[in-house]
N, C-alpha and C positions, 0 to 999 in steps of 0.2 A: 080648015081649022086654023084659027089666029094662031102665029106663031108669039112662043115662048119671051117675055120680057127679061130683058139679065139687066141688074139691078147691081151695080157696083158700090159697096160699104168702105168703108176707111175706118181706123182704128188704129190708138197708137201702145195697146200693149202686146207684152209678152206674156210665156209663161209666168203664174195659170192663169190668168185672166183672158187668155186668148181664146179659151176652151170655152167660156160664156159665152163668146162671141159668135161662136162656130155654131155653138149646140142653138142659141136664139134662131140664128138663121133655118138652120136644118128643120126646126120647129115651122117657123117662117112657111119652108118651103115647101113641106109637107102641105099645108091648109092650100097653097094655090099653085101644088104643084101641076105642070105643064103651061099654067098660063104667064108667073110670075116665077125665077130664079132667083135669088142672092147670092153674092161671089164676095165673102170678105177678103178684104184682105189688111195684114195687119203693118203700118207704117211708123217706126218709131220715132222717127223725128217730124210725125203729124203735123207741127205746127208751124215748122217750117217749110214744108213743100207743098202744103195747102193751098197758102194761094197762089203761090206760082203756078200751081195746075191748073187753076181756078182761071185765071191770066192767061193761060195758055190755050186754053177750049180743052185741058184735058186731065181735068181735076173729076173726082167721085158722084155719085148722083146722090150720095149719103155720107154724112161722118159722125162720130164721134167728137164732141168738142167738149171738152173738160173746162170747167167755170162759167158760170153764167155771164162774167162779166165778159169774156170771149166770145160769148154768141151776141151780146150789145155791140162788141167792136165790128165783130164780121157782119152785122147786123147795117151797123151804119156804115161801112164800107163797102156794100153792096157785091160781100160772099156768098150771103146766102137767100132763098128764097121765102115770102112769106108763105104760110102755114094755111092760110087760112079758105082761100080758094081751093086750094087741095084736101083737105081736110073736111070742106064743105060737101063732100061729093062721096064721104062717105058712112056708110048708115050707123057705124058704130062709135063716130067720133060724139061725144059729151063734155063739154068743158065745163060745165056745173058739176061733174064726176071727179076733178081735181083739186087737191086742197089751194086755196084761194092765191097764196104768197106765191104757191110754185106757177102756178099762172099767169099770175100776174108778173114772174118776174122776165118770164120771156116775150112779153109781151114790151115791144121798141115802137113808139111813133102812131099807134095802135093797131100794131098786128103782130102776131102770134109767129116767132121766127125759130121756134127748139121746143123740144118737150123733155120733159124731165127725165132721165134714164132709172131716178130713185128719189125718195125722199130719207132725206137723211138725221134725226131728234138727236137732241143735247139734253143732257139730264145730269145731275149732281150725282156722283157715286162714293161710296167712300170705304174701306178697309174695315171689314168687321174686327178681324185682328187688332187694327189701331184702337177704334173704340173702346172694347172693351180693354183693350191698356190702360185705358181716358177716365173709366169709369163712367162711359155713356153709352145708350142703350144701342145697341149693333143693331136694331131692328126700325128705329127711329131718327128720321137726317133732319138738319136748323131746315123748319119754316116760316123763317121769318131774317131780315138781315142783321139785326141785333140776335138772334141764335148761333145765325153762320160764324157770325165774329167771336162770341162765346168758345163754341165749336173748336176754332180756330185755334184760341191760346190754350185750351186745353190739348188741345191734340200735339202741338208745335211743343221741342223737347230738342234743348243743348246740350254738348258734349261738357264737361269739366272746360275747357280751355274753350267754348262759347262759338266751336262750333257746331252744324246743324245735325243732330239727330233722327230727326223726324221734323217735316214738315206738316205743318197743320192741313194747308191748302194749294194748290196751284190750278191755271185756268189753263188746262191742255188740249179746251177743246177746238175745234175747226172754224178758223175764221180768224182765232187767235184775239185782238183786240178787239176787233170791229165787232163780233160776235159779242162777246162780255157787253159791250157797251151799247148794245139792243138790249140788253135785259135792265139797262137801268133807263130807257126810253130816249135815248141817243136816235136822230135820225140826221144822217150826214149830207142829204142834199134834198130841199125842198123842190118837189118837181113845178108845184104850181107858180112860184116866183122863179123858178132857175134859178137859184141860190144856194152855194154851199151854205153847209150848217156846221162844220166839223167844231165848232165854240162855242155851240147852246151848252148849257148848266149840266144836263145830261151826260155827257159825255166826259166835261171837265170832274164830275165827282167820280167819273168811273176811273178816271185819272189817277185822281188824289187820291182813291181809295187802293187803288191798287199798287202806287208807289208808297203809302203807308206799311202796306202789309210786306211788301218788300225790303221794307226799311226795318219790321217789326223782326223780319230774319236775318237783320244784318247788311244788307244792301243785294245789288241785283248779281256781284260779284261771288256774295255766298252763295246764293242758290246757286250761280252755274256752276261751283265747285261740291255743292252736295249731287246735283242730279250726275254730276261725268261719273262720278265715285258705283253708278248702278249700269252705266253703258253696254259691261259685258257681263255681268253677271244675274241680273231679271231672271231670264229664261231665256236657254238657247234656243233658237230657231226665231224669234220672237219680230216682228216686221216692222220696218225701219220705225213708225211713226211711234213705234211703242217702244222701243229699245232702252229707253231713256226715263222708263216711267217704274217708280221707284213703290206701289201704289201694291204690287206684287208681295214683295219683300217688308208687308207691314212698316214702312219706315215713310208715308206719307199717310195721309188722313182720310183727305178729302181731293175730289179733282171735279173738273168740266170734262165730260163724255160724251162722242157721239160714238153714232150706232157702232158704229166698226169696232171701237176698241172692245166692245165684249165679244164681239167675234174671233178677235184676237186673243184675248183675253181666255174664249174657251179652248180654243186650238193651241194656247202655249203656254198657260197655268190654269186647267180643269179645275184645280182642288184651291183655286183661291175664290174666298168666300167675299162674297160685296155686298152693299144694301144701295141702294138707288132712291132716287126721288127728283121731283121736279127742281127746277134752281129757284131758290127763293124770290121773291120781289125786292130787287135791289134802288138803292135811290129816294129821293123825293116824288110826288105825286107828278104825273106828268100827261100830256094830252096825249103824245104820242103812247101807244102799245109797246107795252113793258114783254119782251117774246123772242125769239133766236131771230135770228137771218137765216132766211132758204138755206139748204146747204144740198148740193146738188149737182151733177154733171149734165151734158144735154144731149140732143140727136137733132141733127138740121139737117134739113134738104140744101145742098150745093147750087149755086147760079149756075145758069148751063148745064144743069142735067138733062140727060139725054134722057130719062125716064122719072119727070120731079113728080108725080102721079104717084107712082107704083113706091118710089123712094118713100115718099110719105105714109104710104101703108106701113113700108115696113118698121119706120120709128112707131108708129104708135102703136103696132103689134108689141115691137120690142120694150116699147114703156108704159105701155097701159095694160096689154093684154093679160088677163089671169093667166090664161094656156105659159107666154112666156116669164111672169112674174113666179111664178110657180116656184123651179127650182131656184133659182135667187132667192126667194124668201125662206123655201126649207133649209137652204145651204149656211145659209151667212145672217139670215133674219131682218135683210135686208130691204126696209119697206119700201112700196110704191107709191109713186106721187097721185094715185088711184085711190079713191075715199072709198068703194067700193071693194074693192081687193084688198085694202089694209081690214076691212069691216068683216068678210069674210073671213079673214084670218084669226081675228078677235072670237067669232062664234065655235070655229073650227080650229085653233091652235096651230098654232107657228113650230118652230124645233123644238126638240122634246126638252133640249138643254137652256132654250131662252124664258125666261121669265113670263110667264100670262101677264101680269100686273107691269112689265115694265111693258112690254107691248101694248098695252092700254094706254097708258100712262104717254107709250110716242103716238099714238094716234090725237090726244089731246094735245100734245105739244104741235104737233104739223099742222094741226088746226087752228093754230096761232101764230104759225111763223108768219113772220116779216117780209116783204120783196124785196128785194136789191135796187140797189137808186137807177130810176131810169133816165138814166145820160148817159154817154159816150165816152165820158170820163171817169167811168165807174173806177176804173183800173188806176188811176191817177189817185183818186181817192183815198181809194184803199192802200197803196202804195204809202201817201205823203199822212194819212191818220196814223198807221202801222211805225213810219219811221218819226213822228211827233212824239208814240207812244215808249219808243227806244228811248230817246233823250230823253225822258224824263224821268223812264226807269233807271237810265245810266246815271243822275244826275247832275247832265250838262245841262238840263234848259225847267224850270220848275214847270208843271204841268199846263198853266192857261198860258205864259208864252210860246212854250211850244208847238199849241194848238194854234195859237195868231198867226205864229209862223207859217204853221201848215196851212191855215184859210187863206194870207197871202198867196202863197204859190198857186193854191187852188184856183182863186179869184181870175189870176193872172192866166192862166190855163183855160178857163173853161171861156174868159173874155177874147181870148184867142182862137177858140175852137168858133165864137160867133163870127166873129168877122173872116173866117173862111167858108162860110155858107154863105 
């Protein structure tokens, strides 16, 4: 009898996310038990001892790697292992079974180096409370960008002494700028010339637009002075990314949503009522796809794994497999980067508390996302667009200089990155 494979995992949480991790595997282990084991174990400072292990001959045969843009770095520093030879060998893998963006975005050089652990929809939600304060129908959100801005001034509402009562809108969702500025057809590096983009039209009106509306509250100084004013009093217990979101408390309008915040949302205000809808079509006409960016964590097979075979089974047990997607979906509503399992879910219903119609509704959005730029400098990117997108909100640098700026650096960076190959 072939002896029993042990299969070493890495992971960088704790409690309760640690209990996913455990419960996948046990899953895992059960389907090949005696042939294949899994031995998680959980590392919180993951991303620094990673490669030192990795360096050492005695790093994981699997991890967890949070951002995609960290699976392109490890990717092209030669951490981790391509996908595709492994993968090839076994009978259940499908890559036509994955929405297009999430595949595309692990995909470095052309090969397949992570699999999605989830796929993660952005959708426009907003305050039924607010609304009808507004006098606008709680049941109906702007489709259109001339609606959103309507929307907006109606919903937005000053104190006597001018400052912020209610916010009309704010963009809280995941990705932060980068994300907003894919729905107005923003794409920040052309892979077929290797040329940054962070200065196409695109991007600058997501600019202007949004330093406008910032300006329309007073500047980017009032808003951080309305949102602290909600820090502690939301909802106790309420998890870091939402602490701050004011959305609760009928005193904001409208926001950018991904999956998670209604999860939160249900777990630490049940009786707050929303309406949801796709984000409108923001911008001028554009060739690029007007549509979120991937949003997503990964699963890579380690260089030097002592079992990169069996390793690979088990990410795509853990991100593809219904058996594992299962409790994840019932628990948190938390869809897979699986066209097939998100499809089931839609005929057979998701948690009893999630929405059928917003469920639908993210199955069409994931089938529109965007990929992430495939260069090595993705992280650089996003970094120097993110901090272009500051100065202009702060009003040190008007929005198309600060974007020159940032294409400078970029320029200067990725011309550097050539002349070390």
């Amino acid at each position: 009898m072939a002896q029993e494979v042990v299969v070493e995992y890495w992971h960088p949480y704790g409690p309760p996310f640690d209990a996913t991790q455990e419960e996948t595997a046990r899953l895992f282990n059960e389907r090949y038990k005696g042939r294949i084991r899994v031995e998680v174990k959980a590392v919180p400072d993951l991303y620094e001892k990673l490669p030192a292990a990795i360096a050492a001959g005695v790093g994981p045969d699997a991890a967890h790697v949070t951002g995609i843009a960290r699976v392109i770095e490890y990717a092209d520093e030669g951490l981790i292992q391509p996908l595709d030879p492994l993968l090839a060998r076994h009978a259940e893998w499908n890559p036509q079974d994955m929405f297009p963006g999430f595949y595309q975005s692990y995909r470095y050089n052309g090969q397949l180096y992570g699999l999605p652990m989830s796929a993660q929809p952005t959708s426009l939600v907003w305050s039924k409370q607010a609304f009808l304060e507004a006098g606008l129908d709680p049941e109906r959100g702007p489709e259109s960008q001339l609606e959103l801005e309507t929307y907006i001034r109606r919903l937005t509402r000053k104190n006597p002494d001018n400052t912020l009562a209610r916010l009309g809108f704010l963009n809280t969702m995941w990705g932060g700028m980068t994300n907003f500025a894919y729905h107005w057809g923003a794409s920040l590096f052309d892979k077929a010339d290797n040329r940054i983009t962070v200065t196409d039209e695109p991007a600058v009106e997501a600019f202007e637009w949004m330093v406008n509306l910032y300006d329309s509250y007073g500047g980017a100084g009032a808003v951080s002075q309305f949102v602290s004013n909600f820090k502690s009093n939301v909802s106790s217990g309420v998890f870091t990314h939402l602490y701050s979101d004011p959305l609760y408390a009928g005193t904001q309008g409208m926001a950018t949503y991904s999956h998670y915040h209604y999860y939160v949302a249900h777990t630490n205000a049940p009786d707050w009522e929303f309406g949801f809808g796709k984000i409108p079509p923001l911008g001028q006409p554009t060739a690029q796809a007007k549509a979120p960016i991937v949003h997503t964590d990964g699963e890579a097979v380690m260089d030097g794994a002592n079992h990169p075979y069996e390793a690979a089974l088990f990410i795509h047990f853990k991100t593809l497999d219904p058996v594992a997607q299962r409790e994840t979906i019932q628990n948190s509503a938390h869809p897979s980067a699986s066209i097939s399992v998100n499809r089931k879910v839609t005929f057979e219903g998701g948690p009893e508390w999630y929405p059928t119609g917003l469920w639908m509704q993210n199955f069409e959005v994931l089938e529109q996302a965007r990929p992430w730029p495939e260069t090595p400098i993705v992280n650089d990117i996003t970094r120097e667009f993110n901090a272009a997108y500051s100065r202009a909100l702060q009003g040190s640098m008007a929005p198309r200089p600060s974007l020159e700026q940032a294409q400078q650096v970029l320029e200067a960076q990725l011309a550097e990155r050539k002349a070390q190959e």
